[in-house]
KEROSE-559692 format. One record per residue: residue number from 1; chain; z, x, y of N, C-alpha, C in turn. Coordinates in steps of 0.001 Angstrom, whole numbers. Last residue first. Layout:
<recs>
REC	i	ch	nc3	nc1	nc2	cac3	cac1	cac2	cc3	cc1	cc2
REC	NUM	A	Z	X	Y	Z	X	Y	Z	X	Y
...
</recs>
This chain:
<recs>
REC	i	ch	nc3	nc1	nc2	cac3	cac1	cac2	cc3	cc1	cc2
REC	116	A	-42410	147995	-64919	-41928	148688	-65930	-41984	148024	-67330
REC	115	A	-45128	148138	-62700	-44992	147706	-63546	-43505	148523	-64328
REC	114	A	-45772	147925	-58880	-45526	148522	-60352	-44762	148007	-61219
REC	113	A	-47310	147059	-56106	-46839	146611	-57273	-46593	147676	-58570
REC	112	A	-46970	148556	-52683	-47246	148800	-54271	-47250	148284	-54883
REC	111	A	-48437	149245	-49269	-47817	148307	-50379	-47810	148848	-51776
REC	110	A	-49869	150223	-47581	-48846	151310	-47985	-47759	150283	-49282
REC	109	A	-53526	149616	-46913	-52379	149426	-47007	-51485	150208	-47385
REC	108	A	-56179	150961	-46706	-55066	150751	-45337	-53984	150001	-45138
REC	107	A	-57520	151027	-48771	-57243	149638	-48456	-56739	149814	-47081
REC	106	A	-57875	154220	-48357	-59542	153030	-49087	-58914	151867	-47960
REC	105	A	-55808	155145	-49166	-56242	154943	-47850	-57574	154396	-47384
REC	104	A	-54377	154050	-51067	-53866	153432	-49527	-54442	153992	-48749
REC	103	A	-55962	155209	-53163	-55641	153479	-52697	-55244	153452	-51454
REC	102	A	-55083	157979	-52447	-56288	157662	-52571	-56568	156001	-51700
REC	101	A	-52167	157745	-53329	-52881	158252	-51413	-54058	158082	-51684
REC	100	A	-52462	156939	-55949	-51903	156192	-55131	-52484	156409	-53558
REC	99	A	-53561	159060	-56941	-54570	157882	-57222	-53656	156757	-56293
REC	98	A	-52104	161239	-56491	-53141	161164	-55664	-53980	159746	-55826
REC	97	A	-50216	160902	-58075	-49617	160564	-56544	-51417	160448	-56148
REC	96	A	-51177	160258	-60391	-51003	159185	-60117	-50479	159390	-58800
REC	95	A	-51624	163227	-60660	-52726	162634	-60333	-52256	160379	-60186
REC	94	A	-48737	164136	-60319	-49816	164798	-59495	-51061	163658	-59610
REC	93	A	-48373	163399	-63263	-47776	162564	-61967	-48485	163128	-60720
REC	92	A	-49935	164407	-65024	-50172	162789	-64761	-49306	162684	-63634
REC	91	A	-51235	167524	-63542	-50269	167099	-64244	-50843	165050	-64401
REC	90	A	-52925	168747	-62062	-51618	169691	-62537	-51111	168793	-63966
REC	89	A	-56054	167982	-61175	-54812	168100	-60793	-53527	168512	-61544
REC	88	A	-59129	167767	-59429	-58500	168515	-60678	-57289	168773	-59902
REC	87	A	-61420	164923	-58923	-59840	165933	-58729	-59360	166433	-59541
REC	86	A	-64910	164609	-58667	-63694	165440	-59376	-62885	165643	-58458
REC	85	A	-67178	161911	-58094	-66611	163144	-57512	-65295	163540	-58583
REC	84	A	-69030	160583	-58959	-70020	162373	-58906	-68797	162722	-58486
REC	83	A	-69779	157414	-60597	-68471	158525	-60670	-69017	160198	-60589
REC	82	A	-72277	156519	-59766	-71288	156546	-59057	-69795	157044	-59253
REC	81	A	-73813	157867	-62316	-74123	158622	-60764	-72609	158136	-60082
REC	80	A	-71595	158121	-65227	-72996	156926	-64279	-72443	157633	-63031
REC	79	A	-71631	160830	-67206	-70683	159858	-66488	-72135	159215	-65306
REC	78	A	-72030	163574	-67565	-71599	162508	-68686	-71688	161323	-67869
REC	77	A	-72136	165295	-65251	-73126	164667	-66040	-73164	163778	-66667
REC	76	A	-69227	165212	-64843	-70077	164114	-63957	-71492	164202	-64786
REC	75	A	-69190	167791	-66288	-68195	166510	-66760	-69271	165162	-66046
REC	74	A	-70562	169661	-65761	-70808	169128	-67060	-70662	167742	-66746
REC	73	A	-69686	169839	-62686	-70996	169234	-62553	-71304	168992	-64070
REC	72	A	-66989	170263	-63232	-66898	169242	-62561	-68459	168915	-62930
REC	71	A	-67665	173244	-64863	-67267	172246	-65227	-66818	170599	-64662
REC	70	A	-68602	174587	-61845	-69631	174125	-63720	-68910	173289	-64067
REC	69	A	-66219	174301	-60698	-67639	173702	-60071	-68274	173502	-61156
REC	68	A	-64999	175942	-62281	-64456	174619	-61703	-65137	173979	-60816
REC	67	A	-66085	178520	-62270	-65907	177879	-63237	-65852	175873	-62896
REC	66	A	-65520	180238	-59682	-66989	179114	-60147	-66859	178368	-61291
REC	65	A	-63262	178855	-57379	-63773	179612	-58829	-64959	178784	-59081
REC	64	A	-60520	178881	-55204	-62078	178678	-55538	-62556	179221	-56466
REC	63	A	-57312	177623	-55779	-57879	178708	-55303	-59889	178300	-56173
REC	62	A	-55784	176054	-56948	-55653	175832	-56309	-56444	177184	-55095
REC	61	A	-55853	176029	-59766	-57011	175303	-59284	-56442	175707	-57579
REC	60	A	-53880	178228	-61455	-54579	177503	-61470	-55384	176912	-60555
REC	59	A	-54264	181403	-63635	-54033	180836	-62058	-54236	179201	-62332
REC	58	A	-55044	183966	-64411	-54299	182971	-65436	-53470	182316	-63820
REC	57	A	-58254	185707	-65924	-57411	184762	-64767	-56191	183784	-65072
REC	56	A	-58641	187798	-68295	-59802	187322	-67182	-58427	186519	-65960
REC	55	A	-56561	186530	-70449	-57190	188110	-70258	-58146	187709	-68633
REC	54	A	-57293	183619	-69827	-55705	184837	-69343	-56189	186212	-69441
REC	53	A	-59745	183196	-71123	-59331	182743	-70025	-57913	183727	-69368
REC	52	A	-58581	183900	-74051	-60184	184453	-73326	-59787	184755	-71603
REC	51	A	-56289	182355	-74187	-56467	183653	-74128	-57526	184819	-73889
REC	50	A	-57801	180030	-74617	-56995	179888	-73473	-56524	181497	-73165
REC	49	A	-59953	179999	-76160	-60649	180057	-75142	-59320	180242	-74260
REC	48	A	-58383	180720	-78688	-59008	181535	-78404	-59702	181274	-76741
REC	47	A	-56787	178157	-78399	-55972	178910	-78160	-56238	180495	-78313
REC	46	A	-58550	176427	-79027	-58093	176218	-77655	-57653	177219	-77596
REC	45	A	-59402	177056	-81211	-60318	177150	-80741	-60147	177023	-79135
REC	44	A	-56971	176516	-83019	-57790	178177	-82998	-58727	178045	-82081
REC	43	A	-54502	174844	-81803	-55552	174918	-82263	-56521	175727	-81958
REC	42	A	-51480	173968	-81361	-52392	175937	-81829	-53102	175591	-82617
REC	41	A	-51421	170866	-81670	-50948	172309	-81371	-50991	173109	-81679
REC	40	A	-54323	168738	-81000	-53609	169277	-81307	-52590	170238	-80798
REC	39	A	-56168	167516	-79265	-55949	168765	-80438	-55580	169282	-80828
REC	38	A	-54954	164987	-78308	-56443	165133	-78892	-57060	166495	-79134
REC	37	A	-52187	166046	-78218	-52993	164517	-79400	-54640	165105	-79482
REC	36	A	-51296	166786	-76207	-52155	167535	-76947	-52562	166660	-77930
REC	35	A	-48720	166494	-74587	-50035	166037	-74041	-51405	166989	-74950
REC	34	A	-46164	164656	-76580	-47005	165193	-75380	-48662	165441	-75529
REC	33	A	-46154	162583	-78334	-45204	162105	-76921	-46131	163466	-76187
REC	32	A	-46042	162242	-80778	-46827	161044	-80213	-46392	161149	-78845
REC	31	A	-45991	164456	-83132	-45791	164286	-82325	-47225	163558	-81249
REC	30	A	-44348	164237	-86173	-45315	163501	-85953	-45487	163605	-84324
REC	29	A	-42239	166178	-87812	-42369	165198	-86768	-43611	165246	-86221
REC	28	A	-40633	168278	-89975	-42004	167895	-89154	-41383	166350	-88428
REC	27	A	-37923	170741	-90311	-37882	169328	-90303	-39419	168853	-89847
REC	26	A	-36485	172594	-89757	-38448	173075	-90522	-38160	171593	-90664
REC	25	A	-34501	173256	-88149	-34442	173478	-89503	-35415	173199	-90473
REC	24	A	-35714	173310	-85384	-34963	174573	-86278	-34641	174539	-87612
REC	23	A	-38585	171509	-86521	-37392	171842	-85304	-36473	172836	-86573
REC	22	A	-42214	171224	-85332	-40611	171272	-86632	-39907	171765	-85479
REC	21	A	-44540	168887	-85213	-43804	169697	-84270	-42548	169997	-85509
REC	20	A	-47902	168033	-85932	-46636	168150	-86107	-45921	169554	-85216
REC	19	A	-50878	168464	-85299	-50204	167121	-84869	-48732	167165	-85068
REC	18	A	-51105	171389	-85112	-51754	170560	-85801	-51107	169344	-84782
REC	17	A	-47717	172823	-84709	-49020	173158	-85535	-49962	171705	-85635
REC	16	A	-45530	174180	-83229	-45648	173118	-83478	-47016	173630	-84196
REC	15	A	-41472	175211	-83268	-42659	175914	-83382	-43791	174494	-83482
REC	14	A	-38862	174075	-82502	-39452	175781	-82395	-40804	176029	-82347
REC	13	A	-36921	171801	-81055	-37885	171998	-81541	-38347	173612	-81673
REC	12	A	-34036	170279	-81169	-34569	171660	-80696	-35758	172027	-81680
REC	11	A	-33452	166989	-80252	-34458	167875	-81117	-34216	169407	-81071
REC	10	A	-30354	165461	-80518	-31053	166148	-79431	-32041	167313	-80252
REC	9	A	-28559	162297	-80830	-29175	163680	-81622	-30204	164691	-81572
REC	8	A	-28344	160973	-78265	-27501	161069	-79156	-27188	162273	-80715
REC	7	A	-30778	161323	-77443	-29491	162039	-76252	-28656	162018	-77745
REC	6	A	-33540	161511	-77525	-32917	161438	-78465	-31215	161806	-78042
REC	5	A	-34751	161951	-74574	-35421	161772	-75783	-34005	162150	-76495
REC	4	A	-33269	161082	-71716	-33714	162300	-72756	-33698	161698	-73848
REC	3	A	-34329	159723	-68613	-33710	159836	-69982	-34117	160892	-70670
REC	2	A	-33783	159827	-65415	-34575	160070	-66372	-33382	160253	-67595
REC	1	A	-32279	159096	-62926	-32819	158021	-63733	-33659	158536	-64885
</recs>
């Protein structure tokens, strides 16, 4: 049941910068579909802390680090006392499975409504 973005004329994208993505023939496109909007692509400042970070550890969460304690106790700073707890999770579908096993087990129901 999954679709592909443009089946009929299929992107091959190469390289992306900023908010735009080009495709093999330097064509831009405006990209509104993954998960960097709010900085983009190869932005100098992500893409010095993400290579900081790899020189040092290139793992993810699923192992103990102090980092991921500092940054759960920044983040909950921001935020009213009754939001103190953090899941750090992979992805949006990883965290909509967990916001689902979460619900059902608050309510002790296994029901769903979803929307298309």
């Amino acid at each position: 049941s999954c679709k592909v973005f443009f089946a009929k004329d299929p992107l091959k994208i190469v390289r992306a910068q900023g908010q735009y993505m080009f495709d093999e023939k330097g064509e831009k496109y405006l990209d509104c579909i993954n998960n960097v909007a709010h900085v983009g692509h190869s932005h100098p400042s992500v893409t010095k802390a993400a290579t900081k970070q790899m020189e040092l550890l290139n793992t993810n969460s699923r192992f103990l680090h102090d980092n991921l304690v500092q940054y759960a106790q920044r983040l909950t700073a921001t935020l009213p006392e009754k939001l103190s707890v953090c899941y750090f999770v992979n992805s949006g579908s990883e965290a909509n499975d967990l916001a689902l096993r979460l619900a059902r087990q608050h309510r002790g129901h296994q029901d769903v409504i979803t929307l298309e």
